[in-house]
C-alpha positions as CSV (number, residue, x, y, z in Angstrom):
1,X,83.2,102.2,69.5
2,X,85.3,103.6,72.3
3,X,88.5,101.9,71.2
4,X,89.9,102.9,67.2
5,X,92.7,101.1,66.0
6,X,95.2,104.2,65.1
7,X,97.9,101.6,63.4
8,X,99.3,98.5,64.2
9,X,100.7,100.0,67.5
10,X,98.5,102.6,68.8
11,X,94.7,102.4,69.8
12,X,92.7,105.5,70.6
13,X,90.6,104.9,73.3
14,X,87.2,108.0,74.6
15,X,86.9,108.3,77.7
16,X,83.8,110.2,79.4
17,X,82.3,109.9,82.7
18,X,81.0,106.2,83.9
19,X,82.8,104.8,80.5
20,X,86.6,104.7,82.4
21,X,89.3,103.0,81.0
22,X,92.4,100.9,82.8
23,X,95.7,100.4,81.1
24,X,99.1,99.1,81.8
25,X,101.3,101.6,83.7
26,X,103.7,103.6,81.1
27,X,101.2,103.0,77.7
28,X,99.7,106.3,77.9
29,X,101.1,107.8,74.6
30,X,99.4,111.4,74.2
31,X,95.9,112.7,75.2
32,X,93.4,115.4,74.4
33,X,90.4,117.0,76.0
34,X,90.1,116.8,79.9
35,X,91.5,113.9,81.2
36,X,93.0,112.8,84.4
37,X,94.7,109.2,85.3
38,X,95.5,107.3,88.3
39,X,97.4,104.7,90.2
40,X,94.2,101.6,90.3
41,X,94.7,100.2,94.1
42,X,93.5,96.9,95.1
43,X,89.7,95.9,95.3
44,X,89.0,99.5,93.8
45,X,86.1,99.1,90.7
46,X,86.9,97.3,87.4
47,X,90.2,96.2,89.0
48,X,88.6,93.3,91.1
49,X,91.3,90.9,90.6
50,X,94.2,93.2,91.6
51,X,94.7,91.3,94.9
52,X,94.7,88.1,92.9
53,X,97.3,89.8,90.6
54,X,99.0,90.4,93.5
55,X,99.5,87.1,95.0
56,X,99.8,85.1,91.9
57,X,102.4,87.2,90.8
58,X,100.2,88.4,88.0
59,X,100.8,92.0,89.5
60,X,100.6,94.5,86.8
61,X,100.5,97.9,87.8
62,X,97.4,99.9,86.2
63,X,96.5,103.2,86.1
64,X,92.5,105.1,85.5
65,X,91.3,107.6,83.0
66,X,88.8,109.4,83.7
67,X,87.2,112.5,82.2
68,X,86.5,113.4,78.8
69,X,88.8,113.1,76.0
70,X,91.0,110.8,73.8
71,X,94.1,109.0,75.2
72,X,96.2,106.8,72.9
73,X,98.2,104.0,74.5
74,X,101.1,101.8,72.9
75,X,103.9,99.8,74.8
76,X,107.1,99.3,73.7
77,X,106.4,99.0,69.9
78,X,104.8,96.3,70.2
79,X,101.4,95.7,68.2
80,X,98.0,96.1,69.7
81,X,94.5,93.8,69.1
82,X,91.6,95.2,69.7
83,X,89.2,92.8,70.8
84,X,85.6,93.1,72.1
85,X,83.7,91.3,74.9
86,X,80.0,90.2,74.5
87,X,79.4,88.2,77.4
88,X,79.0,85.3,75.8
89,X,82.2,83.8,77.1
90,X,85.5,85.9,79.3
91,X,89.0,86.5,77.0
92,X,91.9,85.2,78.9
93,X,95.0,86.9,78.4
94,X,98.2,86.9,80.4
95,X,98.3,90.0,82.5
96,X,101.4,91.5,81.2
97,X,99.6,91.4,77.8
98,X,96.6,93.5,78.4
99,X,97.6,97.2,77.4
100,X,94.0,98.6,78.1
101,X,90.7,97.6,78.8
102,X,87.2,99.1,79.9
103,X,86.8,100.0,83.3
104,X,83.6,98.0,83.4
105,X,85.0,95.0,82.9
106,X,85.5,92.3,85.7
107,X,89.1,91.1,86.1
108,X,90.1,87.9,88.0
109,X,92.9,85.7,88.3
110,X,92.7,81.7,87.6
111,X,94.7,79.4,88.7
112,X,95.7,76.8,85.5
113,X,95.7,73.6,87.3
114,X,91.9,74.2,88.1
115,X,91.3,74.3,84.3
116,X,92.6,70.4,84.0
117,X,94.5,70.0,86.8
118,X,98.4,69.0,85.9
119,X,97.8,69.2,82.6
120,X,96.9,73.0,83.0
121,X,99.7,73.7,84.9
122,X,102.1,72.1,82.4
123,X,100.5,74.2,79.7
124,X,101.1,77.3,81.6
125,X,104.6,76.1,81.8
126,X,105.1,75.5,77.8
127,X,103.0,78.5,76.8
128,X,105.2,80.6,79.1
129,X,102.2,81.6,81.5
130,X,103.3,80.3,84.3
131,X,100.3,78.9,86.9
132,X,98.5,81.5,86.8
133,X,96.1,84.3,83.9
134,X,93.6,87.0,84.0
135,X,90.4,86.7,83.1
136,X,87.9,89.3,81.8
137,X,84.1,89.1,81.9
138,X,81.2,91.3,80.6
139,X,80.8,93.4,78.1
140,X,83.7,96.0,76.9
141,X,86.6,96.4,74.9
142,X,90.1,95.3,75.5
143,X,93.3,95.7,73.9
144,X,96.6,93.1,74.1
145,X,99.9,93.1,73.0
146,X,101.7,91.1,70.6
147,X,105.1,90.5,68.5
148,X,104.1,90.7,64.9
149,X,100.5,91.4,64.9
150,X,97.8,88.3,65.5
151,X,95.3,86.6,63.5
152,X,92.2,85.4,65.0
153,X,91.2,81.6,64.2
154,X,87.5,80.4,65.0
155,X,87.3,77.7,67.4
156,X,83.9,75.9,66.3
157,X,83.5,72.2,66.8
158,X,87.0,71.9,65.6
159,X,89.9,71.4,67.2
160,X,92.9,74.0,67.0
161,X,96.0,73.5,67.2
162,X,98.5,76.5,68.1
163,X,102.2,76.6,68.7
164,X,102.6,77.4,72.8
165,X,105.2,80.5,72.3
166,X,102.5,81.8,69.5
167,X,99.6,81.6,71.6
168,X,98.2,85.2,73.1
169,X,94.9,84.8,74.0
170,X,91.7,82.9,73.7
171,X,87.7,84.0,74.0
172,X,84.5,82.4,74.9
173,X,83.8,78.9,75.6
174,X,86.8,77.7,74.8
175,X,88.9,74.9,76.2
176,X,92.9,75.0,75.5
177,X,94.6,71.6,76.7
178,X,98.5,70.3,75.9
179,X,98.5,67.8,73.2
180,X,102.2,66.3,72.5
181,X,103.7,63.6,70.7
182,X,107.4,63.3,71.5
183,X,109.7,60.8,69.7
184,X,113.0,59.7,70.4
185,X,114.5,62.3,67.6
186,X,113.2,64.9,69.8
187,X,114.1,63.5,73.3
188,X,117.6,63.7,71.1
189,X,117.0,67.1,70.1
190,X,116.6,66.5,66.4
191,X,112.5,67.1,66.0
192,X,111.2,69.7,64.7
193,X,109.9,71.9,67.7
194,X,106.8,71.7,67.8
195,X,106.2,68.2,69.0
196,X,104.0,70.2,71.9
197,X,101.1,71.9,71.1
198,X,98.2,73.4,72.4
199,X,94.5,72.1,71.2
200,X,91.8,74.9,71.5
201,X,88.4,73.1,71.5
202,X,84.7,74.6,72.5
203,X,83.3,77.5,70.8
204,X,85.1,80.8,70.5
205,X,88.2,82.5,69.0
206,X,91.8,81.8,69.9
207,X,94.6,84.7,68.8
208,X,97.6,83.8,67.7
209,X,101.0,85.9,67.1
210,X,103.3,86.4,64.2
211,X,106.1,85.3,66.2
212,X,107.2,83.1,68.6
213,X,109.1,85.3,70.6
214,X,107.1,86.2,74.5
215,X,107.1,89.3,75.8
């Protein structure tokens, strides 16, 4: 596998020609071996959904390796999940949360009210989102960030139900939808917090942080 979890904060990723890799701008930690990196510019291979970055405001800046060697990448302390794509179903992520990916991988940008119309948007807005996320289709690795670490809860027939500021990402056929139930002790500011919630249904995996805290 092309991506090795070093610790909770560093992944190791090989790169060798046709198997490039894309990573947030600033995560490259060390390297060995022949390797070269890049600013990604708009349209060019994996990085498909750049221009929809762009104008979403989902604008992260990326950068290439290519060659052949090992590059390890971390940002910020925070922790890193490794998760792989099988094509059964894309991983959406928040942009600012993906710390590396493969190349190969397709990226585009979705707007939320189109997944549920103002229902998605006000998720985006409780989760922290905003209107808009990446996407990522095919088959590869990626790698997001999180505060704490993340655990990985099946989605299978089931419903799930996450805390919005704990939510981080969500994979396969999966459906994530606002579920609330307000009272008049929190419209007074004495629930508990967590009178909204998102409900993961469908068939997948949702990941969920240690933490509540975005980044």
């Amino acid at each position: 596998m092309p991506f090795e979890q070093v610790n909770g904060k560093v992944v190791a990723v090989s790169v060798a020609p046709g198997r490039e890799v894309l990573a947030r701008k600033g995560a490259m930690l060390a390297y060995t071996g022949d390797v070269h990196f890049s600013p990604v510019h708009m349209g060019q291979g994996g990085a498909g959904g750049m221009v929809g970055r762009m104008m979403s405001g989902e604008q992260v800046a990326m950068m290439v390796a290519q060659g052949s060697g090992t590059v390890h990448y971390g940002y910020r302390g925070l922790y890193v999940t490794i998760i792989e794509l099988d094509g059964s179903g894309p991983l959406s992520v928040e942009a600012d949360r993906l710390v590396a990916h493969d190349a190969a991988l397709q990226s585009t940008v979705v707007f939320l009210g189109s997944q549920g119309g103002i229902r998605g948007a006000v998720r985006g807005a409780v989760s922290g989102q905003g209107l808009f996320t990446t996407q990522l289709h095919g088959y590869g690795t990626a790698a997001v960030l999180s505060h704490g670490g993340t655990i990985a809860l099946p989605v299978n027939g089931r419903p799930v139900a996450v805390d919005p500021q704990a939510y981080v990402a969500h994979i396969g056929q999966v459906n994530v939808d606002i579920s609330a139930s307000v009272g008049w002790r929190d419209a007074v500011g004495r629930g508990s917090g967590e009178a909204v919630q998102l409900k993961c249904t469908g068939q997948g995996t949702v990941y969920v942080q240690a933490s509540e805290q975005k980044l």
